[in-house]
C-alpha positions as CSV (number, residue, x, y, z in Angstrom):
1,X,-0.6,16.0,24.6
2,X,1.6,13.0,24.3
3,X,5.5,13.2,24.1
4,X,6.7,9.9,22.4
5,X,10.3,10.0,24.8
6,X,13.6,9.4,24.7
7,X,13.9,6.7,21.8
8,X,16.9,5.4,20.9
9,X,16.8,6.1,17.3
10,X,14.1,8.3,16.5
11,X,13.3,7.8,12.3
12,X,12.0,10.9,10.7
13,X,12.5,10.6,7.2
14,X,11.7,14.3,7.0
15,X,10.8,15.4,3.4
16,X,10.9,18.8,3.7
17,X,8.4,19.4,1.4
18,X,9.4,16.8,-1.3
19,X,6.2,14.1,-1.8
20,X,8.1,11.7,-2.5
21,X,12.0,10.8,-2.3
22,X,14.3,9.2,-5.4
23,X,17.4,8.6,-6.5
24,X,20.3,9.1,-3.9
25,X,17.8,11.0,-2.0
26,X,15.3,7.5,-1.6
27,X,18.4,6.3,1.1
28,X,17.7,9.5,3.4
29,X,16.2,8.8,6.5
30,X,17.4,11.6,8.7
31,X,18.3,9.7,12.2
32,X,18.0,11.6,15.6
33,X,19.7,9.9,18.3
34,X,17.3,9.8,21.6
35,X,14.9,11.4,19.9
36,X,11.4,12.4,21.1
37,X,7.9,13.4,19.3
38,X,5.1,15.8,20.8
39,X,2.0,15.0,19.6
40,X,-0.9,17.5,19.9
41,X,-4.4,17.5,18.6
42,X,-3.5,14.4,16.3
43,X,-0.6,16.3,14.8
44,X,3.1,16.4,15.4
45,X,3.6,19.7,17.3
46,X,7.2,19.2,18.0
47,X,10.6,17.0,17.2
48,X,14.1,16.8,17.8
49,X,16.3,15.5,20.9
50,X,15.0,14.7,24.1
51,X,17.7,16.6,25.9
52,X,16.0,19.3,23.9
53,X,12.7,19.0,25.0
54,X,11.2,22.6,27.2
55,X,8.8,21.0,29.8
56,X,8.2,24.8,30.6
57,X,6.3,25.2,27.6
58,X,3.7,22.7,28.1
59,X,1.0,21.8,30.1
60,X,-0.2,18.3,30.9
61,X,2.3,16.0,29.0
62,X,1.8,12.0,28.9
63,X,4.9,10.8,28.3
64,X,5.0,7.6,26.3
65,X,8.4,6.1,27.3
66,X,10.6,4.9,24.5
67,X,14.1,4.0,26.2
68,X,15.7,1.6,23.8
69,X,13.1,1.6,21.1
70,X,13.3,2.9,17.6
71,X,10.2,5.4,16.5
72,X,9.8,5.6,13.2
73,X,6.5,6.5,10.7
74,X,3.7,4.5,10.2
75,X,3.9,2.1,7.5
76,X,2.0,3.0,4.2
77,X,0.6,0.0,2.5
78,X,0.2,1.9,-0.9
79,X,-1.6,-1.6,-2.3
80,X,-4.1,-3.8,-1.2
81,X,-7.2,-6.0,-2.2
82,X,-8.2,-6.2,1.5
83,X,-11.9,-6.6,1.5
84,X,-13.0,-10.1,0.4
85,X,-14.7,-13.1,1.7
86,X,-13.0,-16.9,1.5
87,X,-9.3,-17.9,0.9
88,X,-7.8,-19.9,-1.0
89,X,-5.2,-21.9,0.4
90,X,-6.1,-24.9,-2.2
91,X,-4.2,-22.7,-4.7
92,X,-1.6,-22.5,-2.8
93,X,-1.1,-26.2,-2.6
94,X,-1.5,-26.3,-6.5
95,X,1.5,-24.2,-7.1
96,X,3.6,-26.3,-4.7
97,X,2.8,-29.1,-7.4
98,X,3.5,-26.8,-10.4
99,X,0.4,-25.3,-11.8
100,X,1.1,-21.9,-12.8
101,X,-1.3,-18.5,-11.3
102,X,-2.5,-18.5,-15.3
103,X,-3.4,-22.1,-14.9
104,X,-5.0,-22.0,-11.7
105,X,-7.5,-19.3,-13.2
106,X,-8.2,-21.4,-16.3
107,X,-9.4,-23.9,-14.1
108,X,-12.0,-22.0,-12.4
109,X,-9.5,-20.3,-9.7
110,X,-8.1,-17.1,-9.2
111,X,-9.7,-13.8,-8.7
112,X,-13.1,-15.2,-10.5
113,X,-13.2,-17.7,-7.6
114,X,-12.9,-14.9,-5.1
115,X,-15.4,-12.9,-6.6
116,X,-18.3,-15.7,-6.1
117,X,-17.3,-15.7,-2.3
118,X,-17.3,-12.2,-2.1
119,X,-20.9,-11.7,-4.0
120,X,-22.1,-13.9,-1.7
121,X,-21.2,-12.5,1.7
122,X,-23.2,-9.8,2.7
123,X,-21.8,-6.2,3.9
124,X,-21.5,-7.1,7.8
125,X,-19.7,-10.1,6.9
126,X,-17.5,-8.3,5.2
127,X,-16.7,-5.4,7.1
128,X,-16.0,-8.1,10.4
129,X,-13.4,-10.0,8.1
130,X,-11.9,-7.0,6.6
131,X,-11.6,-5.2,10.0
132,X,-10.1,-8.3,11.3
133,X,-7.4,-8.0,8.3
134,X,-7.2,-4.3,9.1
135,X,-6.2,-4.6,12.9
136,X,-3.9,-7.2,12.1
137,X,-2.1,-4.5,9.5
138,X,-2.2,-2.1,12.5
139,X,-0.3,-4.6,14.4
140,X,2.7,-5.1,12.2
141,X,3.2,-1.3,12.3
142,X,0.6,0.1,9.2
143,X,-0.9,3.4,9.7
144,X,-2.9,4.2,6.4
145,X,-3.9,1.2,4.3
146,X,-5.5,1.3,0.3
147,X,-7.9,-0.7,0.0
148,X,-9.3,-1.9,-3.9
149,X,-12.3,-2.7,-5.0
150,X,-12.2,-5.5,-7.7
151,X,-13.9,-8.6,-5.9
152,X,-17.8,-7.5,-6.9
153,X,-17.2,-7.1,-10.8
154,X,-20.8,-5.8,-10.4
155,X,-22.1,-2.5,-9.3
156,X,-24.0,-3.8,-6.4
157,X,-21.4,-5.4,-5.1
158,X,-18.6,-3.0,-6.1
159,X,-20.5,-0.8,-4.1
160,X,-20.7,-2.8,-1.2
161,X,-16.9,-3.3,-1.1
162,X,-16.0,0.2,-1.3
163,X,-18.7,1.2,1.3
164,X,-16.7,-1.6,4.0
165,X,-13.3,0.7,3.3
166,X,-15.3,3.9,3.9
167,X,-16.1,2.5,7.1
168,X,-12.9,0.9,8.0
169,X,-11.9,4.3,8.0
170,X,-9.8,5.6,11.2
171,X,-11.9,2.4,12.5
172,X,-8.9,1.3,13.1
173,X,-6.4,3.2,10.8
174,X,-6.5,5.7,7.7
175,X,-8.0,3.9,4.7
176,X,-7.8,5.0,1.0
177,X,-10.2,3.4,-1.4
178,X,-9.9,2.7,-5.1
179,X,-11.9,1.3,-7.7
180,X,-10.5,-2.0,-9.3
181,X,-14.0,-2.9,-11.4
182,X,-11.1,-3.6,-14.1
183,X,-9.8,-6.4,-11.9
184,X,-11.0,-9.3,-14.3
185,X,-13.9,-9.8,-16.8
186,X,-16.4,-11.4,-14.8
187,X,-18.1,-14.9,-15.8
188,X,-21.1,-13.6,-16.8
189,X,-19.3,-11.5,-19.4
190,X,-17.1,-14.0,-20.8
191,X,-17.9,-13.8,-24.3
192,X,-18.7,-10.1,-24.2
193,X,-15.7,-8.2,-22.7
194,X,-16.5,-5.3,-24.6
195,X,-19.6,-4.9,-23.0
196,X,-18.2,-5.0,-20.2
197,X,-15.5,-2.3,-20.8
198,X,-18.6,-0.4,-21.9
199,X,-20.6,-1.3,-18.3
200,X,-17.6,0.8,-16.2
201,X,-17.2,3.7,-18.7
202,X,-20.7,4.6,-19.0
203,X,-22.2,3.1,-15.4
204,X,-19.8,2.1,-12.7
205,X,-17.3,4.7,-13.2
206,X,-20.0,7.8,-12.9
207,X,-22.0,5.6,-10.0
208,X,-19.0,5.4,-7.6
209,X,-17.4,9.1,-8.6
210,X,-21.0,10.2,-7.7
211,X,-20.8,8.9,-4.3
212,X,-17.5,9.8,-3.4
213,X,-16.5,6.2,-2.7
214,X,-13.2,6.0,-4.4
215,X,-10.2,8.1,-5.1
216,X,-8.5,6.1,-7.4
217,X,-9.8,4.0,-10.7
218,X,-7.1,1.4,-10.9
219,X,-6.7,-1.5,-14.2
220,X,-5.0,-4.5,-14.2
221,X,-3.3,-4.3,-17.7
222,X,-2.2,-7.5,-18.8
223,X,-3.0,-10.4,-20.8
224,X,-6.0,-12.2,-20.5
225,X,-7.2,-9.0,-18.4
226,X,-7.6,-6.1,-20.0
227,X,-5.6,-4.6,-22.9
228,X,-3.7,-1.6,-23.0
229,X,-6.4,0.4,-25.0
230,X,-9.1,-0.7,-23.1
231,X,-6.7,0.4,-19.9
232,X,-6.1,3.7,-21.1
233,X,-10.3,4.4,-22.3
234,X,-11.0,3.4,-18.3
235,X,-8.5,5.3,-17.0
236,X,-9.4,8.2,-18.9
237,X,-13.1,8.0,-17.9
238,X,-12.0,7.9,-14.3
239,X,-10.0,10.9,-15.1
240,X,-12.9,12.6,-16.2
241,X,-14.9,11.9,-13.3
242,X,-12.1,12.9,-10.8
243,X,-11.1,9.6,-9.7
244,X,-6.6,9.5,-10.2
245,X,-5.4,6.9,-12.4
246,X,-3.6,3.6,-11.2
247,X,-2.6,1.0,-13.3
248,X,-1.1,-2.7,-12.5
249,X,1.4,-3.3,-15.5
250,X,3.9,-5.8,-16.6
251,X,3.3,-8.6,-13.9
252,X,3.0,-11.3,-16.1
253,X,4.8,-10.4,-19.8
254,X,5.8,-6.9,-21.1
255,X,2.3,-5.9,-21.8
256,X,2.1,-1.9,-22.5
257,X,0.9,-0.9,-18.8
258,X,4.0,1.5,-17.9
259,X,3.3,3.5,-21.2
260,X,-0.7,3.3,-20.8
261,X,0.2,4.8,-16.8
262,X,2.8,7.3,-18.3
263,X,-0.1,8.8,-21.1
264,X,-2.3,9.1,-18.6
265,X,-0.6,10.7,-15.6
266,X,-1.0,7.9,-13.3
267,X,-0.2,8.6,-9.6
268,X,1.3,4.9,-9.3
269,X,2.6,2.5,-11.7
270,X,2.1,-1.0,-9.9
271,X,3.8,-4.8,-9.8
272,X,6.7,-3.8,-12.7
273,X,8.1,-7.5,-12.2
274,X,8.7,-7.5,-16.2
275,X,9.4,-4.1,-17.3
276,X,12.1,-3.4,-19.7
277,X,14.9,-1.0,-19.9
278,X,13.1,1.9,-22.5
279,X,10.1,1.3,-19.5
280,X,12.3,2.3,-16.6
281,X,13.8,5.2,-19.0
282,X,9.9,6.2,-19.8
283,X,9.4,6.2,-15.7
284,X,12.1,7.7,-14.7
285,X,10.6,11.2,-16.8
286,X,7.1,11.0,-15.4
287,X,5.6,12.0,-12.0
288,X,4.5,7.9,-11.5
289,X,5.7,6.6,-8.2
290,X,6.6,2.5,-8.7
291,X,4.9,0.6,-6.2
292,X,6.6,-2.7,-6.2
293,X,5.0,-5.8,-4.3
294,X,8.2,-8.1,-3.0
295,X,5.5,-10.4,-0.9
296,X,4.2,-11.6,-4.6
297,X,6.9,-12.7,-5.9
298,X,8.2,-14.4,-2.6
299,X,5.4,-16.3,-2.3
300,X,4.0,-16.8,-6.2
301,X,8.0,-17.7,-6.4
302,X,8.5,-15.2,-9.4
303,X,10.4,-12.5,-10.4
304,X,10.8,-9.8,-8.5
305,X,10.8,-6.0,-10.3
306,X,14.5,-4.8,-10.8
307,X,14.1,-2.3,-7.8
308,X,18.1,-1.2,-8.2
309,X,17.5,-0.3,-11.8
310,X,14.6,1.5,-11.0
311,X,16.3,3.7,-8.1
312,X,19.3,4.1,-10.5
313,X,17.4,5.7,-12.6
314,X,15.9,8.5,-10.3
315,X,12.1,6.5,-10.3
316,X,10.4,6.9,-6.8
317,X,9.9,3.2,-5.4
318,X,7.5,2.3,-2.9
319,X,6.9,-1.1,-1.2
320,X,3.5,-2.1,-0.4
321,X,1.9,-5.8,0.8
322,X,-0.5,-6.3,-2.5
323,X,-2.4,-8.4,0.3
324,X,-5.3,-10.7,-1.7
325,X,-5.9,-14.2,-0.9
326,X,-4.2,-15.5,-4.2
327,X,-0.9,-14.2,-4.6
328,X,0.1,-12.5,-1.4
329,X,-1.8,-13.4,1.8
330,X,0.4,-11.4,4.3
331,X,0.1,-7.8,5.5
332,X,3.3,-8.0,7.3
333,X,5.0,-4.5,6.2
334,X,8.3,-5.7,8.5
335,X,8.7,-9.0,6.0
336,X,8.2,-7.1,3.1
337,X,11.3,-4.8,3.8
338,X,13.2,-7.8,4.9
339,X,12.7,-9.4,1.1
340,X,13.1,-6.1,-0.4
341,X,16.4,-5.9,0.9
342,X,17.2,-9.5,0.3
343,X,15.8,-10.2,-3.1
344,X,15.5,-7.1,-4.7
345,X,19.3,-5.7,-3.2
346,X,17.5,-2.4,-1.6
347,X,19.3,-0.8,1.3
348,X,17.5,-0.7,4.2
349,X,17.2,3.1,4.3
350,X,15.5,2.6,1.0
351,X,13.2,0.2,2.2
352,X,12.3,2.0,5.0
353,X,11.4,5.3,2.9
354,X,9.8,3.3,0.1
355,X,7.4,2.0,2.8
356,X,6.9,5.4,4.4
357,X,7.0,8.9,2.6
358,X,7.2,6.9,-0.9
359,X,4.4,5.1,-0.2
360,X,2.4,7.9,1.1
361,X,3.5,9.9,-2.1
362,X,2.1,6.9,-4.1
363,X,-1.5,7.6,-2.4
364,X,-1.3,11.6,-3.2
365,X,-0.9,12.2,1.1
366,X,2.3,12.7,1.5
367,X,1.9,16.2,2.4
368,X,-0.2,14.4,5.5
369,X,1.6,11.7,6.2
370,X,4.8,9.3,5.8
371,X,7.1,11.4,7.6
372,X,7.3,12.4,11.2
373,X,7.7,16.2,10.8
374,X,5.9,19.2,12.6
375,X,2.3,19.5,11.3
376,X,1.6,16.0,9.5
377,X,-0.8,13.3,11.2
378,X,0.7,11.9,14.4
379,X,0.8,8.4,12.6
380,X,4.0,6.8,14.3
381,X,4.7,3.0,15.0
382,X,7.3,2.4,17.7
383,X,9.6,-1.0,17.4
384,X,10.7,-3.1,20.5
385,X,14.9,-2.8,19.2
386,X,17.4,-0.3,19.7
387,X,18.6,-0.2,15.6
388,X,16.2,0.0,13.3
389,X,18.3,-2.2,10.8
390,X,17.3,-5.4,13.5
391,X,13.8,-4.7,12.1
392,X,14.4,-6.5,8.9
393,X,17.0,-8.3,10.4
394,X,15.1,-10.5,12.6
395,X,12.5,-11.4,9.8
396,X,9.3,-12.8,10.3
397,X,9.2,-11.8,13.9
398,X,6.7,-8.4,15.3
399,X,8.8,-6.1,16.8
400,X,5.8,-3.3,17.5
401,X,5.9,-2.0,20.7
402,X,2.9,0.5,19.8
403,X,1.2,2.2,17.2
404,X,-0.8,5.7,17.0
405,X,-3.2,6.7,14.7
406,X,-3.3,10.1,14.2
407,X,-2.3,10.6,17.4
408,X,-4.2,8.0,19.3
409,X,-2.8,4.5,20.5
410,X,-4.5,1.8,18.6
411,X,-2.3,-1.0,19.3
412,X,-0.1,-1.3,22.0
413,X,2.1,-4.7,22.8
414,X,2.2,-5.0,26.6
415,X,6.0,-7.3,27.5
């Protein structure tokens, strides 16, 4: 057993039950002063003061000192593209000039450019680059990570992306995979999308249910991608083959996604940076959790989604990275509350449950993780300051002190 001591503020965002948190309630993150956390078996076993605390009752306790530190969950980084091979840093340099992320794709770039990198690099390759990625999540304080597919646009190489997450799982944090073969028509089907629509219905999407490699079927719904019919006829086949419904809607224009996601039931409504007031109204009535992605617009320089609105409005809003070597190559969970907070006018409190329970709520696992409570996953990440509010605060600096994966320490900082 390990007893996570003494922290200065110890941040439980206890849900009692709830999966997710919204509205008024989305600012709740239930404080304890000197707090401390037993962990047992990879569980929480116990939490509360430390004065608390009965020694008597246990046998063989390795006390992890947190004097001064703030304990809070693990992040969950509800949206990611984090298997792929190359970057792209050329693109980069073409927006500084003025080229638009519509442009850049016309001209050969974009996710079609990843995808030839990707098909190219075999499975080792890519499993040593994405677990790079991976233990560089851990160290900003991420304890479950989802992972897309979406870089193969082929079944063998679909395959072989989705079969990297499986074993990037626990290896080093909790992974949740989701199919993304609607990421972009590939080049080789150019001039026959609806072959290609026709390729995941009837091939991909029974292949990868059949081998239990993906949880979610995800779309990106917009123009140029794929359309809101075609969006809602994948979603529905993955629906049929157990895989949950995602769906990225309204990045780039008002495009139909949010009421594609709503018809369907899906578990997360993604990117939002265009949706419309009769949208949010439509949202705030489902189950969909909004998963907004601050890191994209920061660094695509964009809109960002009206996140006030949307908490207004009783939606549940969770943050996540969107990390991809195009439009946000950071998995730096501490920056993305920072511009949250500064660009999109959340609270920090709502930040901080939008990239914990919310998030977790957004992956269907809140009932295992997100919160520190008695009986989830021991996934906790412990920060080097004595207020959590110094964690956005200070931005762009790492203030992880140590992180455990159910229950184990998979990073720790030594000062």
């Amino acid at each position: 057993m390990i007893l996570i001591h003494n922290a200065k503020q110890l941040i439980t965002v206890a849900s009692f039950g709830e999966s997710v948190k919204r509205g008024e309630k989305q600012g709740e993150i239930f404080l304890i002063e000197n707090g401390s956390v037993l962990i047992k078996d990879e569980k929480i076993e116990w939490v509360g003061r430390a004065v608390d605390f009965n020694f008597g009752l246990y046998d063989d306790v390795e006390i992890f000192d947190a004097t001064g530190k703030v304990v809070m969950p693990g992040f969950v980084d509800s949206h990611t593209h984090l298997v792929f091979a190359g970057t792209r840093e050329d693109e980069f340099n073409l927006r500084i000039k003025g080229f638009t992320y519509q442009q850049i794709a016309e001209m050969g770039g974009g996710i079609v450019k990843t995808v030839k990198m990707t098909r190219k690099a075999d499975k080792k390759q890519l499993f040593e680059t994405a677990k790079n990625y991976a233990e560089k999540a851990l160290s900003f304080g991420t304890t479950t990570i989802e992972i897309k597919s979406g870089y193969g646009l082929n079944l063998d190489n679909e395959v072989k992306i989705l079969e990297v997450v499986k074993e990037l799982n626990e290896n080093p944090l909790l992974t949740i995979p989701t199919f993304l073969g609607a990421h972009a028509i590939p080049p080789e089907f150019r001039d026959k999308r609806e072959e290609y629509v026709n390729f995941l219905i009837d091939k991909a999407i029974p292949l990868i249910a059949s081998k239990k490699l993906a949880k979610f079927c995800d779309v990106f719904c917009e123009n140029g991608y794929f359309t809101p019919s075609e969006a809602e006829e994948i979603l529905n086949t993955g629906k049929k083959f157990g895989l949950l419904p995602k769906i990225h809607a309204e990045q780039f224009s008002n495009y139909g996604g949010v009421k594609v996601g709503v018809k369907v039931g899906a578990v997360s409504i993604d990117h939002l940076e265009n949706i419309n007031d009769e949208d949010i109204e439509l949202l705030s009535k489902s189950k969909s959790v909004a998963i907004l992605l601050p890191g994209v617009s920061f660094f695509l320089n964009y809109r960002y989604p009206p996140a006030r609105k949307l908490i207004d409005a009783g939606v549940p809003v969770a943050i996540a990275t969107d990390f991809n070597p195009g439009s946000c190559p950071s998995l730096n969970m501490q920056l993305m509350l920072t511009i949250a907070c500064t660009q999109m006018k959340m609270t920090i409190e709502e930040a901080i449950v939008a990239s914990t329970l919310n998030s977790a709520g957004a992956l269907g696992i809140s009932r295992i993780t997100g919160s520190i409570e008695v009986g989830k996953r021991a996934d906790i990440s412990v920060f080097d300051v004595s207020d959590y509010k110094m964690i956005p605060y200070f931005f762009g600096e790492n203030h992880i002190k140590a992180v455990f994966v159910g229950g184990k320490i998979k990073f720790l900082r030594e000062m």
